[in-house]
C-alpha positions in Angstrom: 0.0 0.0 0.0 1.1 3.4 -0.5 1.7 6.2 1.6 -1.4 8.3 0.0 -3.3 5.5 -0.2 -3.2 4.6 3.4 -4.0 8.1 4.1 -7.0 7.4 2.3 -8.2 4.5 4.2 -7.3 6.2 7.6 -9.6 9.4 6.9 -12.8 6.8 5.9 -12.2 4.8 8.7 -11.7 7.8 11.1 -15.4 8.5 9.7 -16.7 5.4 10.3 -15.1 5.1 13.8 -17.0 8.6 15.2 -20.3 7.5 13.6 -19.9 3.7 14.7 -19.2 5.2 18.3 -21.3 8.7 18.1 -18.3 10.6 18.9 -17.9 14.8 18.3 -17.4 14.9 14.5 -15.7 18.3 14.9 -13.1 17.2 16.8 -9.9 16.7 14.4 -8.0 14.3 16.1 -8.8 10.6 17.2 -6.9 8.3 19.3 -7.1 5.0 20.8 -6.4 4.5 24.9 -4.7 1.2 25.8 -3.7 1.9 30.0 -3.8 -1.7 32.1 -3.3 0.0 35.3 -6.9 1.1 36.2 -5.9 3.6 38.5 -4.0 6.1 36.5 -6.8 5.4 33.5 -9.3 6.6 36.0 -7.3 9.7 36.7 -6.6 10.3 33.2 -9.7 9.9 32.1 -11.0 13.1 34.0 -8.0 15.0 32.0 -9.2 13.5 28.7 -12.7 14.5 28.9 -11.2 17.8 28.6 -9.4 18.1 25.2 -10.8 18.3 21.8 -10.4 15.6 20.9 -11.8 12.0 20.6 -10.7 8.7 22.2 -11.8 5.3 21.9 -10.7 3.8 25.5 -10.0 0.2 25.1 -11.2 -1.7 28.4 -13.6 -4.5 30.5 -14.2 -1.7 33.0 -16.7 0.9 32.5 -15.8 4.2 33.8 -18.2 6.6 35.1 -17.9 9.5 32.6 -20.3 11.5 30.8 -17.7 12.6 28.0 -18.9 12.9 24.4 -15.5 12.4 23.5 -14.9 9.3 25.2 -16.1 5.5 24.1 -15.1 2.5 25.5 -14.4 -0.8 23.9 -13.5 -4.1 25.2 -12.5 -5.8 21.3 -9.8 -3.8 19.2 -9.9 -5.7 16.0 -12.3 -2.8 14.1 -9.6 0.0 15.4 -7.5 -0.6 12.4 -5.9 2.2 10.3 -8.9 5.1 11.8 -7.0 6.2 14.4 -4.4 9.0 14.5 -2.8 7.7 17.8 -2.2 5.1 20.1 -1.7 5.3 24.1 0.0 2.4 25.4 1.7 1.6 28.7 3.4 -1.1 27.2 6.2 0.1 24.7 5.8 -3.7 23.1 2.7 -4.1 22.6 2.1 -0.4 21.2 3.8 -0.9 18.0 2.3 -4.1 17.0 -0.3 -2.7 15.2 0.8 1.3 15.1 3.7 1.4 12.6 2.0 -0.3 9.4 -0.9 1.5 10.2 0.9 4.5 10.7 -0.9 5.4 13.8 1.9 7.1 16.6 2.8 5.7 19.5 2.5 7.6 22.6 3.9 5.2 24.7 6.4 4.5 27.9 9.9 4.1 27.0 11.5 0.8 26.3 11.3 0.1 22.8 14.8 0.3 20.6 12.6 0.3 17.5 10.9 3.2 18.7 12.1 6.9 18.8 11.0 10.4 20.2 9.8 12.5 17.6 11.8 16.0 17.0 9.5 17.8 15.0 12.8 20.5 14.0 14.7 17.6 12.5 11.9 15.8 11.5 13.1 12.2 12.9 11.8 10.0 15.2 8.6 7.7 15.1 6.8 8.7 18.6 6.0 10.5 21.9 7.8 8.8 24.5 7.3 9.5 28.3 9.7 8.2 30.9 6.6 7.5 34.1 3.3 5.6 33.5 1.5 7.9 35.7 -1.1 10.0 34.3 0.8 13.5 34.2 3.4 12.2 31.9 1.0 10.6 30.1 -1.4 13.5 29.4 1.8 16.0 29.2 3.1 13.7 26.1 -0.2 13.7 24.6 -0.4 17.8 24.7 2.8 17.9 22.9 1.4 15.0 20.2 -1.9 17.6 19.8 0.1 20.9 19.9 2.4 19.2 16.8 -0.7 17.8 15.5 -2.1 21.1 14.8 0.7 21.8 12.1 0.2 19.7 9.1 3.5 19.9 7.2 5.2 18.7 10.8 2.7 15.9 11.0 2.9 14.9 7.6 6.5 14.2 8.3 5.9 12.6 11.5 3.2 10.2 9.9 5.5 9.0 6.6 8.2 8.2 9.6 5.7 5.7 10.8 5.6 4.2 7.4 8.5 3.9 6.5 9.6 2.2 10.2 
């Protein structure tokens, strides 16, 4: 598949993800939430609800929220090349799916085939954060939206993924 092409697919599966889970179809950005410790998923959740943008929250637990930008899911197997992003707390399984997707990893560091995105040199493949509490994880995702915002920097960042 090609690099435009899989653009392509991402954008009609992006639609059919935010109808398929009635999520704000203004909201840009979409992103998939993979946290296994329950706690700091809880607490991020609250900072999630937040932002501008949608999430697809991948868990058995239900979560009392009453976000309109926040579904949860217990199968991932539909989630394929709609998202823009991933959050994992697992560096290894994060990239199983991400990087022929093209979908970024925002993830815990860990993973030697993964690298922090410098959005001046235009290298790298991810966000990386160092603690798998919910501050770093929700700092890292601010600087993943702020970069998202600028199209010719994202471009870049998503053709890195690729080509990983």
């Amino acid at each position: 598949m090609t690099f435009s092409n899989l653009v392509k697919e991402k954008r009609v599966n992006a639609a059919q993800l935010l109808t398929s889970h009635s999520l704000v179809k203004t909201h840009k950005a979409l992103g998939i939430v993979k946290i296994s410790d329950k706690k700091v998923l809880k607490k991020l959740l609250k900072g999630l609800s937040e932002l501008k943008t949608n999430f697809i929250v991948v868990t058995t637990e239900r979560f009392d929220t009453d976000a309109n930008n926040i579904s949860f899911v217990s199968d991932t197997s539909f989630l394929d090349a709609g998202a823009d992003f991933v959050i994992s707390d697992d560096a290894m399984d994060c990239i199983s799916g991400c990087l022929e997707k093209a979908i970024t990893p925002i993830t815990i560091t860990g993973n030697p085939v993964l690298s922090q995105f410098d959005p001046m040199k235009n290298e790298g493949n991810a966000y990386l954060y160092h603690n798998a509490d919910e501050w770093s994880i929700f700092a890292t995702l601010i600087r993943y939206l702020e970069n998202y915002k600028f199209t010719f920097d994202n471009k870049n960042l998503v053709k890195n993924i690729f080509e990983s």
